[in-house]
N, C-alpha and C positions, 0 to 999 in steps of 0.2 A: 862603095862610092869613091871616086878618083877624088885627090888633092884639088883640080881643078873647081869639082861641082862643092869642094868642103868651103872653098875660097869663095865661090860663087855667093855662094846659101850664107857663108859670113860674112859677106858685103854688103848682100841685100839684108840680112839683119840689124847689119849697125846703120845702116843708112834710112830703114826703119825705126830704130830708136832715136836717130837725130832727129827724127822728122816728128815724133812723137812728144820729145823734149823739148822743141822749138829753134831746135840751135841749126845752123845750116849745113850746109854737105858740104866737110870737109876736101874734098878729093874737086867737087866743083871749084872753092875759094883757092883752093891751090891754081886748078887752070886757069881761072881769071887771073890770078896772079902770077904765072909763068906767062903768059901769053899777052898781056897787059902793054906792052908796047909796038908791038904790031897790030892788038887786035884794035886798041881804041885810038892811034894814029895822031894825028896833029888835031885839037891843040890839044891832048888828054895825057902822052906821053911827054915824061920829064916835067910837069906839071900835076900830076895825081897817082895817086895810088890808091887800088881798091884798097877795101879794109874789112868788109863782113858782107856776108847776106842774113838780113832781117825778112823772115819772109822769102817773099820775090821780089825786094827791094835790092838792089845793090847799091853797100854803101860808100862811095868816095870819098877819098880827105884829100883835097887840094892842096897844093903847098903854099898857097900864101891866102889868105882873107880876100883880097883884092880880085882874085881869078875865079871865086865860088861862083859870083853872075856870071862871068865870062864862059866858065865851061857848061852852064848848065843852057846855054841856047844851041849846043854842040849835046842832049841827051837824045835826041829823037833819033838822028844819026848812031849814035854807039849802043843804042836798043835793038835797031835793026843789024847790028855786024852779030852783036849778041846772040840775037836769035838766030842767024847764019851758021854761027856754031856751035851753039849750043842747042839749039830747037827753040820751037814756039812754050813760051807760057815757062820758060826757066825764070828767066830774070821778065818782069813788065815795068819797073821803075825802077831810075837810078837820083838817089837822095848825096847831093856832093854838097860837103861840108869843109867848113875851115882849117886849119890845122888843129891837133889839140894840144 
């Protein structure tokens, strides 16, 4: 077996045991979060940062109290960029929350 299909088969393993654990796919939370200011645009960027997937929930921490309602009438919009790149059925809600 090539290096390639050994890296493969232990991707898909650990990404099987996340899934099994409950905890989310690391490798996805990274590209929400590299991608995070082009993907969710005004008003999202410089105003929130992802912070986990619960589920198929992705979870937002706003940066002030005061913008939780403000960005969440902006969730239907950053669902659909969502599933533009990422595919259907990754993420189907986004829970944005206050600072902690």
């Amino acid at each position: 077996m090539s290096d390639r299909n050994d890296m493969t088969a232990f991707s898909s393993a650990m990404n099987d045991m996340f899934r099994r654990l409950g905890l989310p796919d690391p490798l996805l939370v990274g590209r929400i979060r590299e991608e995070w200011s082009d993907m969710a645009g005004t008003p999202w960027a410089g105003r929130s940062q992802p912070v986990t997937i619960r589920g198929k929930t992705l979870v937002v921490e706003a940066s002030s109290a005061s913008l939780v309602a403000f960005l969440k009438y902006g969730v239907e919009d950053l669902l659909q960029e969502i599933e533009r790149r990422f595919g259907p059925g990754v993420i189907d809600a986004i829970d944005v929350r206050p600072p902690s």
